[in-house]
C-alpha positions, 0 to 999 in steps of 0.5 A, a space after each residue: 500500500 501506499 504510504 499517506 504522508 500528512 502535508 503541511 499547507 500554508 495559508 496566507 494571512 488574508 486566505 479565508 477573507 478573500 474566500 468568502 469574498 469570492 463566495 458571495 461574489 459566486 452567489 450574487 451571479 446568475 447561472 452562467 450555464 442555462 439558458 433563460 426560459 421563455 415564459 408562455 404569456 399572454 400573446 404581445 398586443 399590436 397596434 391597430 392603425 386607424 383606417 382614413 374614410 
């Protein structure tokens, strides 16, 4: 088996900061992924030009 050595990681002053800064930058985001769905509403009214007599 494969020896599991714990590595020590170093994190800067400021990591947990910016994290959470990134997160809710992530959070505020619209979905970047899916298309916006198109709602079935009522049909667009159009404009009816009056006739001359």
């Amino acid at each position: 088996m494969t020896d599991k050595r714990e590595k020590s990681i170093e994190f800067h002053d400021d990591a947990m900061e910016r994290f959470e800064r990134a997160v809710k930058a992530v959070a505020k985001s619209p979905p970047q992924h899916r298309a916006p769905k198109k709602t079935k509403g009522a049909p667009t009214k159009r404009r009816v030009q009056k006739v001359k007599k």
